[in-house]
KEKE-3310 file (N, C-alpha, C; in steps of 0.2 Angstrom, whole numbers, plus 5000, padded with zeros to 4 digits):
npx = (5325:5314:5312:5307:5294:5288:5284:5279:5265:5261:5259:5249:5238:5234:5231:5217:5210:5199:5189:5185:5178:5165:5148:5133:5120:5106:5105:5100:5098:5100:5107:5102:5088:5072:5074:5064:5048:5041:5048:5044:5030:5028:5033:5021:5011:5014:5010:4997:4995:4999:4986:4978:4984:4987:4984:4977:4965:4962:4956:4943:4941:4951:4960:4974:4985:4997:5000:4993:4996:5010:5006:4999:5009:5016:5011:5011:5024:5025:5017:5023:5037:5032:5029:5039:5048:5042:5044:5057:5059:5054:5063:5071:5061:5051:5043:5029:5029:5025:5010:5005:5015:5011:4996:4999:5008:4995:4990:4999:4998:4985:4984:4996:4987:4975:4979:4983:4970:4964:4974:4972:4958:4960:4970:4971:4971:4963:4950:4951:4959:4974:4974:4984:4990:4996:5013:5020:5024:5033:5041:5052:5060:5080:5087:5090:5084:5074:5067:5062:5051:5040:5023:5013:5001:4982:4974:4987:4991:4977:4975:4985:4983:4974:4979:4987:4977:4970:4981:4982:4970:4972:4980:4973:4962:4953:4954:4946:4939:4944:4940:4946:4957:4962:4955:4949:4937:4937:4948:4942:4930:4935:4941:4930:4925:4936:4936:4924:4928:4937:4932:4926:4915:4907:4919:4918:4905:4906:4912:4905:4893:4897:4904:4889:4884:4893:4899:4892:4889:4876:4862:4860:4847:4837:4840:4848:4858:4859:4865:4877:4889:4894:4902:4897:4897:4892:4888:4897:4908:4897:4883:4885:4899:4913:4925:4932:4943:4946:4941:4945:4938:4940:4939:4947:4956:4960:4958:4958:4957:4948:4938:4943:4954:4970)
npy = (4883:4882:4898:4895:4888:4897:4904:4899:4895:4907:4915:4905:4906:4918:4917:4911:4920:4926:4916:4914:4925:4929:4934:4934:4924:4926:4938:4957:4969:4985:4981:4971:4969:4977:4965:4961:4956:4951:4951:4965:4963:4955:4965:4974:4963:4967:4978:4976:4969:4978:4983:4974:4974:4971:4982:4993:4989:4988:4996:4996:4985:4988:5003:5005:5017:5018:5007:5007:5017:5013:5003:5008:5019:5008:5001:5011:5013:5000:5001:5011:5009:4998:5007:5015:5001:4999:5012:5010:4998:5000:5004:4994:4984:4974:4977:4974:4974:4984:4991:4984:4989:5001:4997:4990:4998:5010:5002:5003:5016:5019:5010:5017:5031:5023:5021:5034:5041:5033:5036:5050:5047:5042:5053:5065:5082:5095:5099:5108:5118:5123:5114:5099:5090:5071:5066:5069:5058:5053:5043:5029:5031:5036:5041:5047:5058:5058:5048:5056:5065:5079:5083:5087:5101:5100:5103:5102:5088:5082:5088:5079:5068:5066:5069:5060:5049:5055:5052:5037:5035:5036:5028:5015:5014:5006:4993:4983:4971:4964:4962:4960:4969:4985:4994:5005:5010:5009:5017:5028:5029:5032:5042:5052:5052:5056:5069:5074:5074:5082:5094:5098:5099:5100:5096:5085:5079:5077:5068:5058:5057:5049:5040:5034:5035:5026:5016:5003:5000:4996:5003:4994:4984:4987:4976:4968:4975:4976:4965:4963:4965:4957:4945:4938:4928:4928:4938:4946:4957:4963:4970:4984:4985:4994:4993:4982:4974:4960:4946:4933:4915:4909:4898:4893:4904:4911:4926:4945:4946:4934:4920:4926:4930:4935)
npz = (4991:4999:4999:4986:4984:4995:4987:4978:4983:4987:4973:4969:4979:4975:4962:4963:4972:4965:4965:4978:4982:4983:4982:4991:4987:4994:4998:4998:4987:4981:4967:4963:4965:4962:4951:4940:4935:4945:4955:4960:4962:4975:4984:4982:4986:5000:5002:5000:5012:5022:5025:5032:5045:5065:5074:5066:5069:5083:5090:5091:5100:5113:5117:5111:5104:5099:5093:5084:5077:5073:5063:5053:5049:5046:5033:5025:5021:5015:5004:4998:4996:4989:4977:4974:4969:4956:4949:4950:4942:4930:4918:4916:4912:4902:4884:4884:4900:4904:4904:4914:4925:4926:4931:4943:4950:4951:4961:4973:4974:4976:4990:4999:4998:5004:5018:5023:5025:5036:5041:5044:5049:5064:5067:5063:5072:5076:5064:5053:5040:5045:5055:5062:5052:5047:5046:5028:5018:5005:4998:5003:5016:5016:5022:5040:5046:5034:5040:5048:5047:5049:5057:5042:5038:5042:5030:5020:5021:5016:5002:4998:4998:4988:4977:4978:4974:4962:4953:4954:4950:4936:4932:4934:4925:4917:4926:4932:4936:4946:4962:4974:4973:4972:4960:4948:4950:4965:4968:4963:4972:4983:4983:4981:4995:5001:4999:5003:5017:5016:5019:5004:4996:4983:4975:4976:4971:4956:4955:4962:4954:4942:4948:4951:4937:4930:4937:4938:4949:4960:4974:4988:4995:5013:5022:5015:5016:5028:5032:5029:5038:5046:5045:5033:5018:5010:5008:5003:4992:4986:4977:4980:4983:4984:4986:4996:5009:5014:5025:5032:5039:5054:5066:5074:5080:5093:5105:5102:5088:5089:5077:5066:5054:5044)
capx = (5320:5308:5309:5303:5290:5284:5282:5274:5262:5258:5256:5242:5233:5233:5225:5212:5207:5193:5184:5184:5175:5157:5142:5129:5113:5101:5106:5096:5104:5099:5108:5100:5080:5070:5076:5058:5040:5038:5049:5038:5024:5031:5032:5015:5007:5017:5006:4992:4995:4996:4979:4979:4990:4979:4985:4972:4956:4961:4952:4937:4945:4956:4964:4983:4986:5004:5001:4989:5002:5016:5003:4999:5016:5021:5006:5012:5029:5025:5015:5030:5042:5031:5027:5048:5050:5038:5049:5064:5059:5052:5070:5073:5055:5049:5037:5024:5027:5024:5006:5004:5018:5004:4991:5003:5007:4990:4988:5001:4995:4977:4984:4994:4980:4969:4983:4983:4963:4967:4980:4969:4954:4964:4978:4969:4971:4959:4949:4952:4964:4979:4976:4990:4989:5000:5018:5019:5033:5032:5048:5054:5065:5085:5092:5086:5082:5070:5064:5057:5046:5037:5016:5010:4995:4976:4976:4993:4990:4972:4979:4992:4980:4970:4984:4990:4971:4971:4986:4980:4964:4973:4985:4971:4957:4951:4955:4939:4937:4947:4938:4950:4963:4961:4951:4947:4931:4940:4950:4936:4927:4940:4941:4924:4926:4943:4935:4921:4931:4942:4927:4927:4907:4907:4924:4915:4899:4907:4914:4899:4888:4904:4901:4882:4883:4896:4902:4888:4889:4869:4862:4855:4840:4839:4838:4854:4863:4862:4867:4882:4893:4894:4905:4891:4900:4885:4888:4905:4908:4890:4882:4885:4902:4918:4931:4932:4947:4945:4945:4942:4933:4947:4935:4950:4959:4957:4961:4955:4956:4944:4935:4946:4960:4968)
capy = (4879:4885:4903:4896:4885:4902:4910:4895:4895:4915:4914:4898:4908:4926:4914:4908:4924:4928:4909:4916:4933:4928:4937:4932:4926:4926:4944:4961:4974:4988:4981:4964:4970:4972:4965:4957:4961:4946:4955:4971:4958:4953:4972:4974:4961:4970:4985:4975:4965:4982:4985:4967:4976:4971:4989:4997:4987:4988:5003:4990:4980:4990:5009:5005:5022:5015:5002:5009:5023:5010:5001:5014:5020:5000:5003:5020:5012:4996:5006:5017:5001:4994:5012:5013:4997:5001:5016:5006:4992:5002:5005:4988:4981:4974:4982:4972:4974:4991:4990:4979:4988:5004:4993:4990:5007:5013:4998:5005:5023:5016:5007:5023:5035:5023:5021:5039:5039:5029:5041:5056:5048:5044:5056:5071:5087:5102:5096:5113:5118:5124:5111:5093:5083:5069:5067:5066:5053:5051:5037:5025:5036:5032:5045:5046:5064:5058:5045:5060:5070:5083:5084:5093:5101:5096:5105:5099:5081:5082:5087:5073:5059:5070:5067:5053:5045:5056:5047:5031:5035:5036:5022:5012:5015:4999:4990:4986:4964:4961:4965:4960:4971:4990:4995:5012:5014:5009:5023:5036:5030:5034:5050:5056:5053:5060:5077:5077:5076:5088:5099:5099:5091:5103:5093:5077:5079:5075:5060:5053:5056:5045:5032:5032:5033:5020:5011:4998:4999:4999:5001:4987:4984:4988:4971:4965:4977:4977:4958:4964:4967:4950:4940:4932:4925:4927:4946:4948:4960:4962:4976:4990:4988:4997:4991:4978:4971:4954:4943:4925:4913:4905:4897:4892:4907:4916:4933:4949:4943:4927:4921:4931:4930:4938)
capz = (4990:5003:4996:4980:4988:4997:4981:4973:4987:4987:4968:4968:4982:4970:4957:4968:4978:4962:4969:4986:4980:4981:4982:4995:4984:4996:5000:4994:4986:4975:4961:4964:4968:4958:4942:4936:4938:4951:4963:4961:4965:4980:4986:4981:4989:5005:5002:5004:5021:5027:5028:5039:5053:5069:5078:5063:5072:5087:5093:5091:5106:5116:5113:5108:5101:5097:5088:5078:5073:5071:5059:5048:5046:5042:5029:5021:5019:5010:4998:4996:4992:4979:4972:4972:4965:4952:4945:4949:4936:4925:4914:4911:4909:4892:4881:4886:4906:4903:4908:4919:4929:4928:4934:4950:4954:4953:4967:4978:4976:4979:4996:5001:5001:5011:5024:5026:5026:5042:5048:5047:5054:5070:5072:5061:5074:5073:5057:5050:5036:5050:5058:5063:5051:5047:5040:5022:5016:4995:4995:5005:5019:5015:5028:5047:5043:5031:5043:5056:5043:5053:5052:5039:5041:5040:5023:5016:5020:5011:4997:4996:4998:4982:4972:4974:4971:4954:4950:4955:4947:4931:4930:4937:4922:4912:4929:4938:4935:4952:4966:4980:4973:4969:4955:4945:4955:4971:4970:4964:4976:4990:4982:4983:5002:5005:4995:5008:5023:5016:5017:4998:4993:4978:4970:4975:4969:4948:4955:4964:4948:4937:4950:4950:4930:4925:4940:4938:4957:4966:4982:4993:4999:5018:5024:5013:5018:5037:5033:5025:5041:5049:5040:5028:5015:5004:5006:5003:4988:4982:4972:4982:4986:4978:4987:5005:5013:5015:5030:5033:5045:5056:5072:5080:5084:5100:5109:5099:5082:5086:5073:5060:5051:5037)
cpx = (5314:5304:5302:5299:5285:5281:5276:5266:5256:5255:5248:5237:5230:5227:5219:5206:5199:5187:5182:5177:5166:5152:5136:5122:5108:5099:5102:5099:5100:5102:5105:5091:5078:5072:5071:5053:5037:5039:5045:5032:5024:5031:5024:5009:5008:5011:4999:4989:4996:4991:4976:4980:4983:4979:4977:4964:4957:4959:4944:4937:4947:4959:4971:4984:4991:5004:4997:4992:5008:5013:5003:5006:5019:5017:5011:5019:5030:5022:5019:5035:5037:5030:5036:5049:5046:5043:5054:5065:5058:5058:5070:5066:5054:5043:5032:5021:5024:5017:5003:5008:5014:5000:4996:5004:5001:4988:4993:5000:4989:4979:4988:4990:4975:4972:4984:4977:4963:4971:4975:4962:4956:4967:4975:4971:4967:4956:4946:4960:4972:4981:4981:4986:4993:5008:5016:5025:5030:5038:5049:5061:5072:5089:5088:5084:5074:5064:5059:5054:5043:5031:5016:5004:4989:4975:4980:4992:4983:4975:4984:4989:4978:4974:4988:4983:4971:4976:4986:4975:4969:4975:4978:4963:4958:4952:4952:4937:4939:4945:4941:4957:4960:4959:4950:4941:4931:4941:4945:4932:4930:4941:4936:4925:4931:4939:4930:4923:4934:4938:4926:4921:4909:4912:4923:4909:4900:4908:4910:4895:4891:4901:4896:4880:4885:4898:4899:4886:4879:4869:4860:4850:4843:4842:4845:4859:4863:4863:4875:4891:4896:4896:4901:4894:4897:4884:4893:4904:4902:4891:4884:4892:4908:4925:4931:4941:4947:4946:4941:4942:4938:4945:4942:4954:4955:4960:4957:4954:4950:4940:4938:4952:4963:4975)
cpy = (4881:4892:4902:4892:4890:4904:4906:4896:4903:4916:4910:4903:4915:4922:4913:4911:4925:4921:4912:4923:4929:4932:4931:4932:4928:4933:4949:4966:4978:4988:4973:4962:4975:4970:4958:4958:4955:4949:4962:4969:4958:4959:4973:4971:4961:4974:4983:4972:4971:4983:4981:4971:4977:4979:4994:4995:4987:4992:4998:4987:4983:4996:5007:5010:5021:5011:5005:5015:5021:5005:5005:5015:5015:5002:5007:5018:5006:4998:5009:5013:4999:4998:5014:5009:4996:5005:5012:5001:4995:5002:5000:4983:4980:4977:4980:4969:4980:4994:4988:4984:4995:5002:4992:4997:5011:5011:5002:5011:5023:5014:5011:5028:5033:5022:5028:5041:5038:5033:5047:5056:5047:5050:5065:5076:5092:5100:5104:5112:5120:5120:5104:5091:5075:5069:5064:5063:5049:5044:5035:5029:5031:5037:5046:5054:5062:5054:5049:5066:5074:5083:5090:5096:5098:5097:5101:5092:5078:5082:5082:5068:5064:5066:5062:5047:5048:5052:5040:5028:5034:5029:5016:5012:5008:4993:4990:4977:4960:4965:4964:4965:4978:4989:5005:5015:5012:5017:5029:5035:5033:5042:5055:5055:5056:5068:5078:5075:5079:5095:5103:5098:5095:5100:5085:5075:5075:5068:5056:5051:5052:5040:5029:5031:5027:5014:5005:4995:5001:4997:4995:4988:4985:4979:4969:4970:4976:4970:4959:4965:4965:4945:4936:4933:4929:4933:4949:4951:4959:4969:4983:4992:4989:4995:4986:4976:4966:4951:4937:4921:4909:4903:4896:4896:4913:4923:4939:4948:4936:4927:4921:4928:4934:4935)
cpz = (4994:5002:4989:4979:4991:4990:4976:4976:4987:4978:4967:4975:4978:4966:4960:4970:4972:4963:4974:4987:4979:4985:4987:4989:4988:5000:4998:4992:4981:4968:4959:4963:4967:4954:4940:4939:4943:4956:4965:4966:4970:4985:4986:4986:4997:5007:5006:5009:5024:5031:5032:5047:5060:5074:5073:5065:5080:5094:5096:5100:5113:5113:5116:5102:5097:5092:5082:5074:5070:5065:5052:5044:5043:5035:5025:5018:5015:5004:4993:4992:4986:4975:4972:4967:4957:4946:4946:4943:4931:4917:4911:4910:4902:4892:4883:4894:4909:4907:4913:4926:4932:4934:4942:4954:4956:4961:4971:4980:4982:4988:5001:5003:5006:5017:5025:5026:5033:5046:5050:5049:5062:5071:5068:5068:5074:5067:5056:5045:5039:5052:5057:5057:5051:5042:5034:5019:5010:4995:5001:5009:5018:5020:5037:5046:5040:5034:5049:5052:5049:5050:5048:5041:5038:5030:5018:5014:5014:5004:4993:4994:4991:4976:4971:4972:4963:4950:4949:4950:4939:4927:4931:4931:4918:4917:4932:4939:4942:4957:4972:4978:4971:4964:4954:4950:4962:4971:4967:4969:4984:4988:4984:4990:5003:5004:5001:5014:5021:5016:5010:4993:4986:4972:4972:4972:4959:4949:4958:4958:4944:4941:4951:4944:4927:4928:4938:4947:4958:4972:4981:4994:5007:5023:5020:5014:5025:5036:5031:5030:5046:5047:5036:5025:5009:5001:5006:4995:4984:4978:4973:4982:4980:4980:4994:5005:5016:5020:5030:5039:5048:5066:5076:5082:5089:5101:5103:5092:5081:5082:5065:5059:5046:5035)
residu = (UNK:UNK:UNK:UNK:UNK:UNK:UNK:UNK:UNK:UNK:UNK:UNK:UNK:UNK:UNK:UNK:UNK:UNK:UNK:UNK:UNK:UNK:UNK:UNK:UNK:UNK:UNK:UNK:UNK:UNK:UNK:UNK:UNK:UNK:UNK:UNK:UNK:UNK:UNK:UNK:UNK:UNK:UNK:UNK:UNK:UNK:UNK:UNK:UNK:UNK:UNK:UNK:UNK:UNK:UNK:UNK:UNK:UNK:UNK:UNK:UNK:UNK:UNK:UNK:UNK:UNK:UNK:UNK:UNK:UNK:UNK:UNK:UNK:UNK:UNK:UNK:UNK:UNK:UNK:UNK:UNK:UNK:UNK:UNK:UNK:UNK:UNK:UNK:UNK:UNK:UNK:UNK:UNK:UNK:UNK:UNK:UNK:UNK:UNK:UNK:UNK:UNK:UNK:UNK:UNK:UNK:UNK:UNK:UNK:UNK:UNK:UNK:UNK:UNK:UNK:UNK:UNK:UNK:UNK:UNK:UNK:UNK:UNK:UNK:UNK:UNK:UNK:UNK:UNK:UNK:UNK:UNK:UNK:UNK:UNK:UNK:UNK:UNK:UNK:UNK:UNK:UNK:UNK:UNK:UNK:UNK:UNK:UNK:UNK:UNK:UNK:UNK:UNK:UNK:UNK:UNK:UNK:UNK:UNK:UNK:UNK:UNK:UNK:UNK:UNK:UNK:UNK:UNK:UNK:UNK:UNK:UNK:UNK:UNK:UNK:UNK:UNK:UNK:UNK:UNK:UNK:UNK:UNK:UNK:UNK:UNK:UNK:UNK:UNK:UNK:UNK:UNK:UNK:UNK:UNK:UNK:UNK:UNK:UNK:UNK:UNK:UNK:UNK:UNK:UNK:UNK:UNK:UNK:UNK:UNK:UNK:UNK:UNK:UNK:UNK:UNK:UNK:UNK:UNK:UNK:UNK:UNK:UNK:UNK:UNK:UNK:UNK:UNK:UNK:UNK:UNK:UNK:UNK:UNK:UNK:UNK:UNK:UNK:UNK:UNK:UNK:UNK:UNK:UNK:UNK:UNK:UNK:UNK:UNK:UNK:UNK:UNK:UNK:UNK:UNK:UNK:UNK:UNK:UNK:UNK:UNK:UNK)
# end
């Protein structure tokens, strides 16, 4: 009777064990994330609190060399994740998320580039072709290996931002009505400047005159523009500008950020 009691007991718990078998939802997994162009989103709008990170202003303030390298790098990697989860989703997106998921990736290209913008006016070395520049990390490191890239040079690194604003610049064509968010003449605009610190004016010169032709961008007057760099509200994304970084008025907070927020 107790053997067949055991056995009753060992069966009803066999049945059972596939209840017990549960998946953590609130967990993340590559076969869980992304799977929809919200969660892309949510990567995305990663990329752009990079450019928040208070280490990137704090030169302004205080030299924290650290932070400002620990910033950047945070920067270069959410770029990296949303330009990941971009190709990630791509396969099972519908026809109709196709562009849209374009218009995203030019964004994370776009906010890479200017996160290494930042690294190579800091951390550049010798501003010659020989010289340091920064590591170059295309994907989202998945080995510790990967995780300790070595600089490339001044050269190499140039080149990288180049191309991945070409790229940027592509996906990112007929996209110009949002101006808090990367735009077509964001990224040519960043380009013609990357070209001339790469001591390159010659392969800037085609893209200045694009953006002086079509952008619909003009200068300022002198008098509106030196108004322009003092939180005035009123001179927030005017005629001149091709792309800003947003911050808003926040009286009550103190310490180096006062004022600010983002």
């Amino acid at each position: 009777m107790a053997l067949a009691a055991m056995a009753a007991a060992t069966i009803g718990l066999t049945g059972c064990s596939d209840y017990l078998d549960v998946d953590d939802e609130s967990s993340v997994s590559d076969a869980n994330f992304p799977t929809n162009i919200d969660h892309v989103q949510l990567l995305l709008n990663s990329a752009y609190a990079g450019s928040h990170g208070l280490g990137l202003y704090a030169h302004i303030y205080f030299p924290e060399l650290e932070k400002l390298y620990a910033d950047v790098m945070c920067w270069i990697q959410y770029a990296n994740a949303a330009n990941d989860a971009c190709d990630a989703y791509r396969p099972q997106a519908a026809q109709n998320e196709l562009s849209q998921l374009d218009y995203m990736k030019g964004q994370a290209l776009f906010n890479r580039a200017l996160a290494y913008w930042h690294a190579q006016i800091f951390f550049e070395i010798e501003s010659k072709e020989g010289g340091l520049g920064f590591p170059i990390i295309r994907v989202v490191p998945s080995t510790i290996d990967e995780m300790m890239p070595q600089r490339a040079t001044v050269a190499e690194t140039w080149d990288f931002v180049i191309e991945t604003l070409l790229e940027a610049s592509d996906l990112l064509k007929g996209n110009n009505s949002d101006k808090t968010r990367a735009t077509y003449w964001a990224a040519r605009g960043l380009l013609a400047k990357v070209y001339m610190q790469a001591r390159r004016p010659a392969e800037a010169i085609p893209v200045l005159e694009e953006i002086f032709a079509e952008s619909g961008a003009t200068l300022l007057d002198f008098d509106t523009y030196s108004k322009s760099f003092f939180a005035d509200e009123a001179h927030e994304f005017n005629a001149e500008t091709l792309y800003e970084i947003d911050m808003t008025r926040n009286k009550k907070q103190e310490g180096p950020w006062a004022g600010f927020t983002t």
